[in-house]
mmCIF file as gemmi writes it, N, C-alpha and C atoms, coordinates in Angstrom:
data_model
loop_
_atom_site.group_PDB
_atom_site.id
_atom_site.type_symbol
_atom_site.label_atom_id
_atom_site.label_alt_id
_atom_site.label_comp_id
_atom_site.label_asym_id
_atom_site.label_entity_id
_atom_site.label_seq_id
_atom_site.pdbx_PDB_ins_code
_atom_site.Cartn_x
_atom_site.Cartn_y
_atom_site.Cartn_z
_atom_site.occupancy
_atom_site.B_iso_or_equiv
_atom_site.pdbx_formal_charge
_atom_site.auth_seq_id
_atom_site.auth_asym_id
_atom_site.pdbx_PDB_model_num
ATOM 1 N N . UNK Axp A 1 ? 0.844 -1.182 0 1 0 ? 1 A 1
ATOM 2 C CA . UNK Axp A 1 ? 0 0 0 1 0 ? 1 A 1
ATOM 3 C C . UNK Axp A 1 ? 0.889 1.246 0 1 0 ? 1 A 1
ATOM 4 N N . UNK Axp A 2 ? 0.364 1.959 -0.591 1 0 ? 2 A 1
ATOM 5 C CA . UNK Axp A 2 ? 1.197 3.359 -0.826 1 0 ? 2 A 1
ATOM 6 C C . UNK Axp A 2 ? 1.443 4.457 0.965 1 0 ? 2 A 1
ATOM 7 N N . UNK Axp A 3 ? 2.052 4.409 0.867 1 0 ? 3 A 1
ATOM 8 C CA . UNK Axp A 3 ? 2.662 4.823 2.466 1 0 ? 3 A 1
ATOM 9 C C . UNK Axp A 3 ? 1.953 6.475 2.387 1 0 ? 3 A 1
ATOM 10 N N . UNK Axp A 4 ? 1.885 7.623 1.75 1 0 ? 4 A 1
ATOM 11 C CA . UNK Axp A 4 ? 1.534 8.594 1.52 1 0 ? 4 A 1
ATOM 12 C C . UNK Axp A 4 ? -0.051 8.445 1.87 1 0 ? 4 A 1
ATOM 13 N N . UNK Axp A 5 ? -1.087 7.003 1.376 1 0 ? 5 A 1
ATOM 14 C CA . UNK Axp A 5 ? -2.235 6.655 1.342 1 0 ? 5 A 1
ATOM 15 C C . UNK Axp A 5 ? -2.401 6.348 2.756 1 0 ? 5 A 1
ATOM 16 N N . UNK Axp A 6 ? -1.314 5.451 3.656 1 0 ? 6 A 1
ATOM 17 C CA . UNK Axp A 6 ? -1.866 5.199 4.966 1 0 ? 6 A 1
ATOM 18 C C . UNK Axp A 6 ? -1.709 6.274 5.902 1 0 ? 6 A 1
ATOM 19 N N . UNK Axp A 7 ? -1.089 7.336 5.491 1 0 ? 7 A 1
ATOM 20 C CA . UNK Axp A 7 ? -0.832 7.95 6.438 1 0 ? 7 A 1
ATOM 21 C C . UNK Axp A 7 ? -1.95 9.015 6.061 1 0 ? 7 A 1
ATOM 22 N N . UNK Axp A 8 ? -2.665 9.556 4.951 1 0 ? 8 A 1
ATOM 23 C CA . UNK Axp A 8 ? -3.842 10.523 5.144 1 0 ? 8 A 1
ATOM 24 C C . UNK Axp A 8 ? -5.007 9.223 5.648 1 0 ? 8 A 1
ATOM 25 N N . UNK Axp A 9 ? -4.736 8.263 5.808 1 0 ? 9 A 1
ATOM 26 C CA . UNK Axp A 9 ? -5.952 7.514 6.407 1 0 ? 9 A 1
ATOM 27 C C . UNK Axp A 9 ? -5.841 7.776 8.333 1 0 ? 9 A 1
ATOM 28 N N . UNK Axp A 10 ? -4.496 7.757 8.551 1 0 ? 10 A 1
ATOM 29 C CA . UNK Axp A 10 ? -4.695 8.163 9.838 1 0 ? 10 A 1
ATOM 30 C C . UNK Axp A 10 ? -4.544 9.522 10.377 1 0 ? 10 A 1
ATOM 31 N N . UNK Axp A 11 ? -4.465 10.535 9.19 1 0 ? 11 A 1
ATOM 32 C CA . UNK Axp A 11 ? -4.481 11.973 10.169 1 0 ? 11 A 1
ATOM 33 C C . UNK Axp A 11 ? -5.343 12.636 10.294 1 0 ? 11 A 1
ATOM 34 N N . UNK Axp A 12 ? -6.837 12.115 10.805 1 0 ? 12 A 1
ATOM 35 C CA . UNK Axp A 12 ? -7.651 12.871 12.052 1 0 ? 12 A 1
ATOM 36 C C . UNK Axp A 12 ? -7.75 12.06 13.031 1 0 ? 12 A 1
ATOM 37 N N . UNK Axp A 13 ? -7.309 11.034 13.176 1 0 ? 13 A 1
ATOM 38 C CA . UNK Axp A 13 ? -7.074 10.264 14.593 1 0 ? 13 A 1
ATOM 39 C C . UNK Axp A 13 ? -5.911 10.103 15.046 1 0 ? 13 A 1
ATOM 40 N N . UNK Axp A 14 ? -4.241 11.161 14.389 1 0 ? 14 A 1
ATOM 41 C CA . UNK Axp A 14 ? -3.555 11.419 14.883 1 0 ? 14 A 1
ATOM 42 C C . UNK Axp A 14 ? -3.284 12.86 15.525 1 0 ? 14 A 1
ATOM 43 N N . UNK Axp A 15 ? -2.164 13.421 16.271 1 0 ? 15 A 1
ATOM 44 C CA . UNK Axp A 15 ? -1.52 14.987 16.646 1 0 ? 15 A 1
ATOM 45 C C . UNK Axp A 15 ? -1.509 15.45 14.961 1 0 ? 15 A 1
ATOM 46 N N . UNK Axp A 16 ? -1.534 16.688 14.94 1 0 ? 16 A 1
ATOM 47 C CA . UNK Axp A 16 ? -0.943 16.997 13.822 1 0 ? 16 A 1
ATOM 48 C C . UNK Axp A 16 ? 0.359 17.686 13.767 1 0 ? 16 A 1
ATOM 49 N N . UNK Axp A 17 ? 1.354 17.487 14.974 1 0 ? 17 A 1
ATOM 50 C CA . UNK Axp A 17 ? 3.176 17.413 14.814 1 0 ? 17 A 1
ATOM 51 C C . UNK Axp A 17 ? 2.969 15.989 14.41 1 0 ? 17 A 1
ATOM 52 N N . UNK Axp A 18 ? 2.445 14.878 14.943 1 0 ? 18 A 1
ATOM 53 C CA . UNK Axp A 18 ? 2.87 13.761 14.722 1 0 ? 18 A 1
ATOM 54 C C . UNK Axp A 18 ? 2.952 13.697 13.214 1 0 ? 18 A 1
ATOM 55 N N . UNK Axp A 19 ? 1.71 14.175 12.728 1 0 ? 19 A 1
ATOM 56 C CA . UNK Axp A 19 ? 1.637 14.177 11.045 1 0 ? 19 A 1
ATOM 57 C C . UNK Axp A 19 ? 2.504 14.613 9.992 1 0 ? 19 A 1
ATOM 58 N N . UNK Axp A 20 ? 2.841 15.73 11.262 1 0 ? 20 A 1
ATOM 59 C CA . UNK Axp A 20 ? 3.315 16.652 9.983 1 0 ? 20 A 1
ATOM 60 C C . UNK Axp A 20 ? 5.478 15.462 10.345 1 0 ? 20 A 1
ATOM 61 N N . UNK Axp A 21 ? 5.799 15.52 11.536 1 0 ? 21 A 1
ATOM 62 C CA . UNK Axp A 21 ? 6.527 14.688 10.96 1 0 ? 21 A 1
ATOM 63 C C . UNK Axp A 21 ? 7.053 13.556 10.634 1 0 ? 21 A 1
ATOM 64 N N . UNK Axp A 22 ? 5.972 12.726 10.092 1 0 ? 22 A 1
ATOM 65 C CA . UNK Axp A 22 ? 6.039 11.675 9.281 1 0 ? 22 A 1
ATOM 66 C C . UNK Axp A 22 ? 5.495 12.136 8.171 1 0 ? 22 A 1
ATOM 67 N N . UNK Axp A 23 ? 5.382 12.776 7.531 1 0 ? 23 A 1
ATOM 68 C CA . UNK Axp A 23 ? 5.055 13.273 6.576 1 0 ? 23 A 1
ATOM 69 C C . UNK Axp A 23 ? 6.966 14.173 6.146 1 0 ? 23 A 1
ATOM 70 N N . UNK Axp A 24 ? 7.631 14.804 6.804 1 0 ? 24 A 1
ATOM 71 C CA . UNK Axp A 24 ? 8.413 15.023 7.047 1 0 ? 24 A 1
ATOM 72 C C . UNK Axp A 24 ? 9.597 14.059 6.295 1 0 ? 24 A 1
ATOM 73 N N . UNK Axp A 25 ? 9.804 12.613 7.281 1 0 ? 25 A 1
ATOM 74 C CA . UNK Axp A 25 ? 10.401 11.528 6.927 1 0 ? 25 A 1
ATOM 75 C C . UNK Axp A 25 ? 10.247 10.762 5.707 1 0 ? 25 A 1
ATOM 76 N N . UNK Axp A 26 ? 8.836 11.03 4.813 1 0 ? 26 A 1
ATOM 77 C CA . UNK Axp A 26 ? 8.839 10.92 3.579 1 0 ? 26 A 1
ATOM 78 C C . UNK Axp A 26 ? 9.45 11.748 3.078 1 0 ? 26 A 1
ATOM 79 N N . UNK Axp A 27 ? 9.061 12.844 2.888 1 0 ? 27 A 1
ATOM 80 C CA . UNK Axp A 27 ? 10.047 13.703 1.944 1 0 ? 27 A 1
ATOM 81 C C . UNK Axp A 27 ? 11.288 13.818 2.504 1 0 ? 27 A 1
ATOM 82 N N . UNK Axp A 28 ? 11.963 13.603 3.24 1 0 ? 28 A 1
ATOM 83 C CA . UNK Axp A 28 ? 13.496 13.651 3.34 1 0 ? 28 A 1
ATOM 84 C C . UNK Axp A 28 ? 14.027 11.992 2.96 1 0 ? 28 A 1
ATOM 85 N N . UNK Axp A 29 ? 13.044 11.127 2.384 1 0 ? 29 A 1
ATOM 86 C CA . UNK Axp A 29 ? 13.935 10.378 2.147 1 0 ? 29 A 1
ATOM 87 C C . UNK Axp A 29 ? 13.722 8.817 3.283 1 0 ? 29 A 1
ATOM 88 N N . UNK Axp A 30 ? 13.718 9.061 4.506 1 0 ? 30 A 1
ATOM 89 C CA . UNK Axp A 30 ? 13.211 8.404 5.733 1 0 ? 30 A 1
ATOM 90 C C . UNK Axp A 30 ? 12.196 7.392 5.78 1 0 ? 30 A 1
ATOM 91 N N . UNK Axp A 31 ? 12.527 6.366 4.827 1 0 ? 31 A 1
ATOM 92 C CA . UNK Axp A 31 ? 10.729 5.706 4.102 1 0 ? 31 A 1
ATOM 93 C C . UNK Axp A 31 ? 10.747 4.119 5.521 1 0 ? 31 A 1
ATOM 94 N N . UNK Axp A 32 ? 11.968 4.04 6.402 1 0 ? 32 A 1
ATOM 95 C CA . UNK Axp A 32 ? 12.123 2.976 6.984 1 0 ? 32 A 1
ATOM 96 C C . UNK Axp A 32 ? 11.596 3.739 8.368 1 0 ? 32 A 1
ATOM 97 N N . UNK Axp A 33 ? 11.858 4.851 8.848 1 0 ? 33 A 1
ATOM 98 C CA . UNK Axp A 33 ? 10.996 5.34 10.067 1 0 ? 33 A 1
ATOM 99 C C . UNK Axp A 33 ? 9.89 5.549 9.938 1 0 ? 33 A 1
ATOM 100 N N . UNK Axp A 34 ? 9.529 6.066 8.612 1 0 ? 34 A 1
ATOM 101 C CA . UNK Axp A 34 ? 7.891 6.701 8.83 1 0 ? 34 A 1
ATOM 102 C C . UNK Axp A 34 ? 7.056 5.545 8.661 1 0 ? 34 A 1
ATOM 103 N N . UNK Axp A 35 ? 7.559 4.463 7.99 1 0 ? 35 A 1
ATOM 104 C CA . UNK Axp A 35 ? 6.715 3.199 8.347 1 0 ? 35 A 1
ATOM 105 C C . UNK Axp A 35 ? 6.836 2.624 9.249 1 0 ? 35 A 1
ATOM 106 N N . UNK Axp A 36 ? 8.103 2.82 10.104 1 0 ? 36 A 1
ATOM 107 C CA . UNK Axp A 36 ? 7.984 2.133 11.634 1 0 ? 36 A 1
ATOM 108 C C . UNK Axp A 36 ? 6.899 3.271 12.737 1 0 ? 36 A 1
ATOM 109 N N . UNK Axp A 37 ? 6.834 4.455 12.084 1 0 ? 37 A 1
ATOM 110 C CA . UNK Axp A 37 ? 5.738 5.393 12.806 1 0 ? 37 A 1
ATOM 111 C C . UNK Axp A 37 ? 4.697 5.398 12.578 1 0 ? 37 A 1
ATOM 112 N N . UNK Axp A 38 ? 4.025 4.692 11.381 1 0 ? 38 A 1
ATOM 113 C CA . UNK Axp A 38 ? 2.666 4.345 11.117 1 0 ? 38 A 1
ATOM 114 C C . UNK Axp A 38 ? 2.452 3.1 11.62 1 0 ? 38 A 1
ATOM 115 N N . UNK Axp A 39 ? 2.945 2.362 11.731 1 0 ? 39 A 1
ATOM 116 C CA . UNK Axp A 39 ? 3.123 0.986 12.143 1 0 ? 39 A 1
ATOM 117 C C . UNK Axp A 39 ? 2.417 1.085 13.759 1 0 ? 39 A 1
ATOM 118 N N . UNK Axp A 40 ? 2.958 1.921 14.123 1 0 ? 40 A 1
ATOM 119 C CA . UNK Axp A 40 ? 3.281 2.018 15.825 1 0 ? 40 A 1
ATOM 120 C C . UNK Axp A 40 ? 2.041 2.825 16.174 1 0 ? 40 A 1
ATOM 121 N N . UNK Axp A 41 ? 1.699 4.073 15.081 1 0 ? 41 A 1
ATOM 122 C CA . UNK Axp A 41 ? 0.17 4.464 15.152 1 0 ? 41 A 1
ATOM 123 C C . UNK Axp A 41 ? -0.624 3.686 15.065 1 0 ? 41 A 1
ATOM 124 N N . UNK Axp A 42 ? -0.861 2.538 13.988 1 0 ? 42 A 1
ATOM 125 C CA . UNK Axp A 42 ? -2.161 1.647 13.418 1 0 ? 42 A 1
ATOM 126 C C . UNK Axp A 42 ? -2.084 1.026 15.133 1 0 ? 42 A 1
ATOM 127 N N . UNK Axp A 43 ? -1.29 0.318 15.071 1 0 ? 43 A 1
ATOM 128 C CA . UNK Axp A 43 ? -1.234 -0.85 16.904 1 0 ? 43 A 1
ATOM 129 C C . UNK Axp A 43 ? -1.7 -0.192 17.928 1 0 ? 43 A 1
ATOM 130 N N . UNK Axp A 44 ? -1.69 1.382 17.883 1 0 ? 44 A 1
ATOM 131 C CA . UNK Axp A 44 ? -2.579 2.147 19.121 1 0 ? 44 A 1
ATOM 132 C C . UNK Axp A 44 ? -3.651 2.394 18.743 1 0 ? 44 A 1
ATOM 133 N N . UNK Axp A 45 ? -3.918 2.431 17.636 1 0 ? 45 A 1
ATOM 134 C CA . UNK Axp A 45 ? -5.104 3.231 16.687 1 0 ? 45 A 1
ATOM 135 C C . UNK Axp A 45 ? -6.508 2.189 16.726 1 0 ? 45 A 1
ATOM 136 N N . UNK Axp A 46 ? -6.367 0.731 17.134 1 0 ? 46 A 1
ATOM 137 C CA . UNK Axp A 46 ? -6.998 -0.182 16.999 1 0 ? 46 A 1
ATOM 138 C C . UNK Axp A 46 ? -7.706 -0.422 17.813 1 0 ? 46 A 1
């Protein structure tokens, strides 16, 4: 799944610093944290 796609699926049930940086870690490149930070959102998110 497109990582850009899961992450507007979780930003109104996240902070929006949290959003903004993982959103952040995509554009710099960072594609192995911001999926360990969505990862770690979905497992609380549930």
């Amino acid at each position: 799944m497109n990582i850009y796609y899961e992450l507007r699926l979780l930003k109104n049930k996240i902070p929006k610093n949290t959003y903004k940086t993982i959103l952040g870690q995509i554009k710099s490149g960072d594609i192995k944290g911001a999926v360990k930070g969505i990862d770690r959102l979905r497992s609380e998110n549930k």
